[in-house]
C-alpha positions in Angstrom: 24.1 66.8 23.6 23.3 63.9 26.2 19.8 64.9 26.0 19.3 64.3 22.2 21.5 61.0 22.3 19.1 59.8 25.0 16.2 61.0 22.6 17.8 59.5 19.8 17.8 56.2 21.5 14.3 56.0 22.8 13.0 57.0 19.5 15.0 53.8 18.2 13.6 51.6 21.0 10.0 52.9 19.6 10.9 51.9 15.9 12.1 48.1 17.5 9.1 47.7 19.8 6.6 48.7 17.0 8.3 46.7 13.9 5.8 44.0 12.8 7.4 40.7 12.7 7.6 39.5 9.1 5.5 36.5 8.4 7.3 33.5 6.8 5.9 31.9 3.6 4.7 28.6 5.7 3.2 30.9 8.0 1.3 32.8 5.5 0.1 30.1 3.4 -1.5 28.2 6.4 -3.1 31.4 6.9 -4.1 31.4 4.1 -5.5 27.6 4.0 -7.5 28.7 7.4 -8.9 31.6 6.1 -10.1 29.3 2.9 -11.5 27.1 5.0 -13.5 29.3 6.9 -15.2 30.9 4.2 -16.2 27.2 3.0 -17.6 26.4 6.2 -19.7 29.6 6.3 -20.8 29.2 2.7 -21.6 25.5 3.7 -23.6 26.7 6.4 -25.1 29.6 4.5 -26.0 27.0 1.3 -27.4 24.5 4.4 -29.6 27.0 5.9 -31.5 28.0 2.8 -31.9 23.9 1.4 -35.5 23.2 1.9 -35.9 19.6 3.7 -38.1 18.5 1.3 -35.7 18.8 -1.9 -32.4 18.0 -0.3 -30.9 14.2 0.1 -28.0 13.5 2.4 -25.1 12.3 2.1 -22.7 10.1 4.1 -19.4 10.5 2.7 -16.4 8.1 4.1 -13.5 10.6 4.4 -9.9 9.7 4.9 -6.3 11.4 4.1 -3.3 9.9 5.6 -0.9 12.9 4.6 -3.7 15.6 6.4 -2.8 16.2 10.1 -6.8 15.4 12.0 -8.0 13.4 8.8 -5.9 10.2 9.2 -8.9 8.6 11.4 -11.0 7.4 9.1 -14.6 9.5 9.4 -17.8 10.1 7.9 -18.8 13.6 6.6 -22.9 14.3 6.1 -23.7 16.5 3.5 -27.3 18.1 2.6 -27.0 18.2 -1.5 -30.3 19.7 -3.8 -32.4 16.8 -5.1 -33.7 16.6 -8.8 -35.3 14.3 -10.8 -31.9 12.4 -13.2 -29.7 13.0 -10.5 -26.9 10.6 -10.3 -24.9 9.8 -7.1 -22.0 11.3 -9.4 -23.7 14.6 -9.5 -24.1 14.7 -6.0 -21.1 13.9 -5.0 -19.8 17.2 -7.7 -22.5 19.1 -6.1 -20.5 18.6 -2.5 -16.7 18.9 -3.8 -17.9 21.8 -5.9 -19.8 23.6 -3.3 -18.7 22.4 0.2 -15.9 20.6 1.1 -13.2 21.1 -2.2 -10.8 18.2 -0.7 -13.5 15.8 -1.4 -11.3 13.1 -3.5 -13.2 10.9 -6.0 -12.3 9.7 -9.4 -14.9 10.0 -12.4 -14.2 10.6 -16.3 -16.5 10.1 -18.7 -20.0 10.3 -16.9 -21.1 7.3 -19.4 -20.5 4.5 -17.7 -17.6 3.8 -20.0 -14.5 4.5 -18.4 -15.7 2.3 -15.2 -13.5 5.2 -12.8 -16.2 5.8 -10.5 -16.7 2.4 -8.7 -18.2 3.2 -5.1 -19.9 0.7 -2.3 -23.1 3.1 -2.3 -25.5 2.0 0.4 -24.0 -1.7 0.8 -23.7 -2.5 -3.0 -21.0 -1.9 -5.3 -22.3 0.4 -8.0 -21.2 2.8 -10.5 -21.2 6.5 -9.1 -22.7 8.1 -12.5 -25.3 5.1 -13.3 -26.8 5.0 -9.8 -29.9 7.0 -9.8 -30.2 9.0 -6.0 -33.8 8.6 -6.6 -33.4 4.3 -6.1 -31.8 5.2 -3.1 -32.7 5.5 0.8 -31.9 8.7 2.7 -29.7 9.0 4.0 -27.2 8.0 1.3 -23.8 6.0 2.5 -21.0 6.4 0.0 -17.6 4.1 0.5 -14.4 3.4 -1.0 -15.1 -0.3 -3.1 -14.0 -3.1 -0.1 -11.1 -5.3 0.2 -8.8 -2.8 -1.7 -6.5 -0.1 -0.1 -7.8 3.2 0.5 -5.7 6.1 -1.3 -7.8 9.0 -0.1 -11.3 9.8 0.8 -13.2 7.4 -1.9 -10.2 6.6 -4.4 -8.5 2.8 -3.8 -5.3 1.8 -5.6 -6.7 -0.5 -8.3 -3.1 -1.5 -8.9 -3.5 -4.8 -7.7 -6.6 -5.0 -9.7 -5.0 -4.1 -13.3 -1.9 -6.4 -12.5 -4.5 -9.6 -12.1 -6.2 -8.2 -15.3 -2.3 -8.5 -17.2 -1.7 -12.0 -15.8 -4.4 -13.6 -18.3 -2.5 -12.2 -21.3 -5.6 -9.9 -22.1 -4.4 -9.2 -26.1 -5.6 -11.1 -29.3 -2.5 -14.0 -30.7 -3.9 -15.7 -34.1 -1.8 -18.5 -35.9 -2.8 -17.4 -38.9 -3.6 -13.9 -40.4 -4.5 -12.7 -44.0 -1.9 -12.3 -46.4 -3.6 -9.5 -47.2 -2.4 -6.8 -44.8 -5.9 -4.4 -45.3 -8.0 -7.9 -45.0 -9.5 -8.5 -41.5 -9.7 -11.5 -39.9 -13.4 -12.8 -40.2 -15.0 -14.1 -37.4 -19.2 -15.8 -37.9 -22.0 -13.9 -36.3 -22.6 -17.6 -34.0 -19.3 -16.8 -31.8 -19.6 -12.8 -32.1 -22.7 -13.7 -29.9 -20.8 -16.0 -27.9 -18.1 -13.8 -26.4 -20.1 -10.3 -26.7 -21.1 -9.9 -23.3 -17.7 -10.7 -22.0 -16.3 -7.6 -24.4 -18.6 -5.8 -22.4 -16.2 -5.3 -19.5 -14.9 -1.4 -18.6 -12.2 -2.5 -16.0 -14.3 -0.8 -12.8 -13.0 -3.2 -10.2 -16.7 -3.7 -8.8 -16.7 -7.8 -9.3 -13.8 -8.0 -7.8 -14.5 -5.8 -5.0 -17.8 -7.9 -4.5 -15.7 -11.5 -4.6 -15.7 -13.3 -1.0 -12.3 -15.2 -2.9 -10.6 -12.2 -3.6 -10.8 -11.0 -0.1 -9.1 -13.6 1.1 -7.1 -15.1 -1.8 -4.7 -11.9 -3.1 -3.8 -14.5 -5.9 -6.7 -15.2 -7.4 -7.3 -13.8 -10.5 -10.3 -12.5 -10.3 -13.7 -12.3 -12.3 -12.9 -9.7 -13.8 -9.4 -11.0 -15.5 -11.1 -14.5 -16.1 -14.0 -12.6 -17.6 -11.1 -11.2 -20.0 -9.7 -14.7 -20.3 -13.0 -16.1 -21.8 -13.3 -13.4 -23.9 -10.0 -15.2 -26.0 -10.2 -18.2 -25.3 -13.8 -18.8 -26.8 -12.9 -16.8 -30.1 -12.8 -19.0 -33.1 -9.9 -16.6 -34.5 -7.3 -17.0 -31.7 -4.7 -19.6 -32.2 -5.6 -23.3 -30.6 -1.4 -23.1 -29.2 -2.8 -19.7 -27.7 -5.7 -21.3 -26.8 -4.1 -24.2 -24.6 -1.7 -21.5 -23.1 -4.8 -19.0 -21.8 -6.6 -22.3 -20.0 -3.4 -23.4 -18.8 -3.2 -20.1 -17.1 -6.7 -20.1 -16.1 -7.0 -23.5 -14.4 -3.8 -22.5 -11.7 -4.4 -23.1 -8.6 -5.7 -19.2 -8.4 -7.7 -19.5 -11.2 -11.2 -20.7 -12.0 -11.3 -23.4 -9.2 -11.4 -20.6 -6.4 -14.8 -19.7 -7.9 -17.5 -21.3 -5.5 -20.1 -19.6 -7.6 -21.5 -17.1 -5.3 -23.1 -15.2 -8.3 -21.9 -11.9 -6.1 -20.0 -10.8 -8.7 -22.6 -11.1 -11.4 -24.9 -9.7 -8.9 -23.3 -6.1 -9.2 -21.2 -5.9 -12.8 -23.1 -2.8 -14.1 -22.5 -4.0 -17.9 -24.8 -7.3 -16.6 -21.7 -9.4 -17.8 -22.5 -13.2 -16.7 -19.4 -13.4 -14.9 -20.2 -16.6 -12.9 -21.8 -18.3 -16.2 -18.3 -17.6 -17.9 -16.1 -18.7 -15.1 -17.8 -22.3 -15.0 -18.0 -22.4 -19.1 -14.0 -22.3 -18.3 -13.8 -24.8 -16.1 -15.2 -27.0 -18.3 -12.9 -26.1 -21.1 -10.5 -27.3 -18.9 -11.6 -30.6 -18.1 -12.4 -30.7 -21.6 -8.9 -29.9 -22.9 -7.4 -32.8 -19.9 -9.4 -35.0 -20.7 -7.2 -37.9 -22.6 -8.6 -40.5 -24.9 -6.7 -44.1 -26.2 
């Protein structure tokens, strides 16, 4: 009897000693996450191997994610990507995400330069990601989050800041007068069409701003861009003339056109060729203009 309890027992010491310990769900999605990243790094590697020198361009990504334990030093990450003839810095930077690195955070949308979402400080210059050509480029190529604004992650900024200076010049059309005719619309001459067409030209990228020595250092000045947007009212014949006086009232503040020390930088790098500086000092003589007091 004793001798089958004592059997009985070790057997159940056997069945302890060899039960696996059962793997919590953090546990097994880290595993996970290191397994993934290991078969990315040996595809990379794989992918790298096999690129011939002579067709490949690299890049020099600026990498950065504060909520990423070993990524919250900011770094840069090379990146050997195919070369073709058309190929956009967009493109490669798709090529790497898609291909080597899936964490690679960027923002892009309509490939068209239209949208304006893909604003990046490529080798030293503020440029659009999907207008840039990697063929104008020097090897290696150094892509940046745009300067002087807050870095969410890897290459996207918070362009919050940005869009709030774009609201503060009342960007929206206010006439005096409409048609009494609802279905009429409001006519404006083919003169001032041409006047204020460049400055419609504007796609909200952030890059003139990025570019302004002022705005670096002034977090209340407007901004080209916004004053761009302001100029593009004010100098159409169909807004109101009490509208009018209110948008270069706003304009000539203290953060407003006369922080411009026309350094043409923001002209310089506006990928719609917008005359940003011309506008800014057309407004500043508007508002002499409209102080100016004769009796």
């Amino acid at each position: 009897m004793s001798t089958q309890i004592e059997q009985q027992e070790t057997e159940t010491e056997a069945d302890e000693e060899t039960e696996p310990e059962v793997e919590s769900p953090g546990e097994r999605r880290r595993a996970q996450r290191d397994e993934r990243q290991a078969q990315e790094q040996a595809q990379r590697e794989v992918e790298e191997a096999s690129l011939d020198d002579e067709n490949t361009i690299t890049l020099k990504v600026f990498r950065y994610d504060p909520e990423v334990e070993g990524k919250q030093e900011p770094r840069f990450d090379d990146f050997r990507v195919p070369f073709h003839k058309g190929m956009t810095v967009l493109d490669a930077l798709i090529y790497a995400r898609d291909h080597y690195d899936s964490s690679l955070t960027f923002r892009h949308s309509c490939r068209q330069a239209v949208c304006g979402s893909d604003a990046l400080f490529v080798n030293g210059r503020q440029r659009l990601g999907c207008k840039t050509q990697m063929s104008e480029l020097d090897d290696p190529v150094r892509i940046e989050p745009l300067p002087h604004q807050e870095v969410v992650k890897d290459l996207v900024v918070d362009m919050e800041h940005f869009y709030d200076q774009m609201e503060a010049v009342e960007p929206y059309f206010d006439a005096d007068e409409t048609p009494d005719d609802k279905l009429e619309e409001q006519r404006q001459t083919r003169e001032n069409r041409e006047k204020v067409k460049m400055s419609t030209r504007c796609i909200w990228c952030g890059a003139c701003m990025s570019s302004c020595n002022i705005a670096a250092g002034d977090n209340e000045y407007l901004g080209p861009a916004a004053i761009n947007k302001a100029y593009r009212f004010a100098m159409d014949e169909r807004e109101g003339e009490n509208r009018k006086q209110e948008r270069l009232r706003i304009i000539e503040q203290e953060h407003g056109v006369w922080r411009c020390q026309t350094q043409f930088s923001c002209t310089e790098v506006c990928p719609k060729d917008i005359p940003l500086t011309e506008h800014i000092q057309e407004l500043k003589r508007e508002a002499v203009k409209n102080n100016l007091k004769f009796w």
